[in-house]
Structure formats: C-alpha cells, structure tokens
C-alpha positions as CSV (number, residue, x, y, z in Angstrom):
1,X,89.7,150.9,102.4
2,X,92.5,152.5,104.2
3,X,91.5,150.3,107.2
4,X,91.1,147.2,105.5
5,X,94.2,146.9,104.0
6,X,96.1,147.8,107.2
7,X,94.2,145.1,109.2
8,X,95.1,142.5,106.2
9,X,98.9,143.4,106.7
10,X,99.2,143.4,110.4
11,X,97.5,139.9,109.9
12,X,100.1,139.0,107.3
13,X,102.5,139.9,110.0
14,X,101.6,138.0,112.8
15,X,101.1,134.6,110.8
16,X,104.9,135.0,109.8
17,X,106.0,134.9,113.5
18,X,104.7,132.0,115.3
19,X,106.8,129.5,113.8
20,X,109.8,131.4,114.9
21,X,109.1,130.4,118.5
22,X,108.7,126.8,117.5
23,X,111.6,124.4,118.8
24,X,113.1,121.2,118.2
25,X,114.8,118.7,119.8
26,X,117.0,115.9,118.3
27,X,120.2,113.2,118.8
28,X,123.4,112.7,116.9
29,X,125.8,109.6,117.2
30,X,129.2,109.9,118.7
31,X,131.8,107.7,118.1
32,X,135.8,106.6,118.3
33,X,137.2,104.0,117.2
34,X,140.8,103.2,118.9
35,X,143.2,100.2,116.5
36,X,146.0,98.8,118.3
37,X,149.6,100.4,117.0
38,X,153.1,101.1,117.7
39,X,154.9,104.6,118.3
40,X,158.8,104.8,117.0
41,X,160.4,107.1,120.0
42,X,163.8,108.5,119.2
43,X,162.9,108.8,114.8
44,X,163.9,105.8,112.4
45,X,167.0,107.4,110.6
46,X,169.2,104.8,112.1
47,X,168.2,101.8,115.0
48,X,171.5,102.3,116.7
49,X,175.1,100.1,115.8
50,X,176.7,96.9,115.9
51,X,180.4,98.2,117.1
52,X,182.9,95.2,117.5
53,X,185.6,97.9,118.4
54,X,189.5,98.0,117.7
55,X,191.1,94.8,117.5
56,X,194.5,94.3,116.0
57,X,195.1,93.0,112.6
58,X,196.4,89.7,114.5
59,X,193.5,88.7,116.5
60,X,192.0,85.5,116.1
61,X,189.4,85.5,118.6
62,X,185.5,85.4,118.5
63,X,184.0,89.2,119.1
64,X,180.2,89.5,120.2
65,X,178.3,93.0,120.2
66,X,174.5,93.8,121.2
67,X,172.4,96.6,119.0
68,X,173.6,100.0,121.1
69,X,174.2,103.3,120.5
70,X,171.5,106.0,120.3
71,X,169.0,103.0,119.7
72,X,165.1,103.6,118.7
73,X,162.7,102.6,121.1
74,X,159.3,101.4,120.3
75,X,156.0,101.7,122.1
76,X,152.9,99.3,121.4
77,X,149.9,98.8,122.5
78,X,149.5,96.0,125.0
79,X,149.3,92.9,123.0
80,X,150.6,93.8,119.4
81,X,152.6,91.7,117.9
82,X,155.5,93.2,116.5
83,X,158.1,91.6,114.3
84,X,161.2,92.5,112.4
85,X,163.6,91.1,109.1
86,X,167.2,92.3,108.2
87,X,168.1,92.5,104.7
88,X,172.0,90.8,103.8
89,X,173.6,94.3,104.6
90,X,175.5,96.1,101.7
91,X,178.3,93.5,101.2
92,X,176.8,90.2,101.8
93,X,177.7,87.4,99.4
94,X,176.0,83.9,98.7
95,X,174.0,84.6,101.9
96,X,176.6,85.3,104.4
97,X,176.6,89.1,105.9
98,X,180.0,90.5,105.6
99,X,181.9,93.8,106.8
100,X,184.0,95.5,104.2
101,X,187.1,97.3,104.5
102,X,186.4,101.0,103.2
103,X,188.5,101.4,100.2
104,X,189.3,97.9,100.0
105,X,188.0,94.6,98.9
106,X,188.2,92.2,102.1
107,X,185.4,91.4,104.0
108,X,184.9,89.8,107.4
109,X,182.1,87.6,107.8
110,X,179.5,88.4,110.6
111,X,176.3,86.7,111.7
112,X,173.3,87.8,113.6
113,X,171.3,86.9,116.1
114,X,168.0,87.4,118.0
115,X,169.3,86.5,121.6
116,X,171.9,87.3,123.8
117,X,173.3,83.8,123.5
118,X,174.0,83.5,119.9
119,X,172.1,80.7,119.8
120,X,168.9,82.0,117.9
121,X,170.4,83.0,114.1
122,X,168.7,86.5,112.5
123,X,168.6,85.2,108.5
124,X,168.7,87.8,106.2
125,X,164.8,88.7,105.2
126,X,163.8,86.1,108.0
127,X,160.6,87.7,109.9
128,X,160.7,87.2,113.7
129,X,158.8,88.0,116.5
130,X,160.0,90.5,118.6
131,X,159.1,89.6,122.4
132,X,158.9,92.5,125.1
133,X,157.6,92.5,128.7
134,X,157.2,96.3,129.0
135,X,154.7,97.6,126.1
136,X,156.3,101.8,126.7
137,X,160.0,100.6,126.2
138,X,160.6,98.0,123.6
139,X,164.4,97.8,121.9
140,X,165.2,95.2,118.9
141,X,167.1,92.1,120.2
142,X,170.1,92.0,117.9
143,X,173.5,90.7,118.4
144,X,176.0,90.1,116.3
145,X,179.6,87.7,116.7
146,X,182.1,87.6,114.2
147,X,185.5,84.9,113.6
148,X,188.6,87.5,113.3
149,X,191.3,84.9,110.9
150,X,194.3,87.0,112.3
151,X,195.6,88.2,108.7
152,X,193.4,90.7,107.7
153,X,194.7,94.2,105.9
154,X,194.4,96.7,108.9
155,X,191.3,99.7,108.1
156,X,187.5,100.1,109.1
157,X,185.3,97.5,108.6
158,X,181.4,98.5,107.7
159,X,178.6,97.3,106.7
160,X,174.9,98.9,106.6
161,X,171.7,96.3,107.4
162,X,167.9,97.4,106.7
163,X,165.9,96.4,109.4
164,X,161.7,96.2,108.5
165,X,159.3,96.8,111.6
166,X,155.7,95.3,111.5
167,X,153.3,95.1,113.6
C-alpha cells in the first residue's frame, strides 16, 4: 500500500505542472488623442498696461498708447482661433471707459482699440478675433487714445479693464 499511494501522489504532482509551461500571447490598443489649445507664457495676473505718461494739467492734445509693459504672451496651436472681450473697466459710465483720479471724482474718458490705427473700436464685452502670424508668440492688440480738455485737477489717473481669452 505504501507503493501505491506514493505512485498516486507523484502523479498528482506532475498533472499540476504542465500548465505552468503553457504561454500566451495577446494585443492591447494604444492611443492619444492630441485637441488644439493655447499656452499663457508669462502667468495671467496682469496682461501688461495702458500708460499715457505725464502730461500737464493744461494739455489739450490727443494721447495714444499700445498694451506694454511685462505683457503675457500666448502660444496656440496652428490654426486656433483665439478671441478676446474687455469689460467697461472699474469707472466706466453709460458705456464710455473712463480713468479716475485716485482720491477724487473726475474722470478722463478713454477708448480702445484693436489696431494700431485707432480705427477698429474695442466695445466693452465686444468679442474679437485676435489675428497672429506666428502661433509661439501671440500679444493682444490693444491701444488706447484719450482727449486731454486742458482743466483737469492734477493726480493719477487709473482705471482696471478685464480682458477674457477664448479660444
């Protein structure tokens, strides 16, 4: 009996070890899937400044500024189209955008545009397309140009504008 059961284990044994030199073979899918976008370079904490500079409480004359400063560039995929809107600012008034003395009450009308030759208005919430030639180094086109009346109290003019970015 001794003999018989040994045979019956060792038996046991070997039918428990030929599947473990079976092998398989199989596929899985790979896959990406790449959308079109836009990359803010330089952070979104501020898009740079509209500075008209220091002009005497006397001046009449027209002043034009561009969007300068430490300004936010964007980067885009080739062919997105990306688009921006400017709120009223903090002090604009029956739709005119206005700087506003700090501490005061006056206000100096500005205006906003989308091209460097005033002729293409920026209206406040007004979505426009913003053009670009060069995908890695896109800057908003704003400009502003405001009327100095030549009797205004002397202090800093201010005024804070939100701009939206789509694409």
């Amino acid at each position: 009996m001794r003999n018989g059961l040994g045979g019956c284990l060792i038996g046991a044994g070997m039918l428990l070890v030929a599947p473990l030199d079976a092998a398989t073979t199989s596929t899985f899918q790979v896959s990406a899937q790449i959308v079109a976008g836009c990359l803010v370079v330089g952070g979104v904490t501020s898009y740079g400044a509209l500075n008209y500079g220091t002009q005497s409480a006397l001046s009449t004359g027209i002043l034009s500024t561009s969007l300068g400063g430490t300004t936010v560039t964007f980067q885009c995929t080739p062919g997105v189209a990306l688009s921006m809107s400017l709120d009223g600012g903090q002090n604009s008034a029956s739709g005119t955008r206005n700087l506003k003395r700090g501490g005061g009450t006056q206000v100096l009308a500005y205006q906003l545009y989308q091209d460097a030759a005033y002729s293409q208005v920026l209206g406040i919430g007004q979505s426009v397309t913003v053009s670009y030639t060069d995908a890695t180094a896109i800057k908003l086109p704003v400009y502003g140009r405001t009327q100095l009346p030549g009797n205004l109290p002397a202090g800093t003019y201010t005024d804070v504008v939100q701009v939206t970015v789509t694409w």
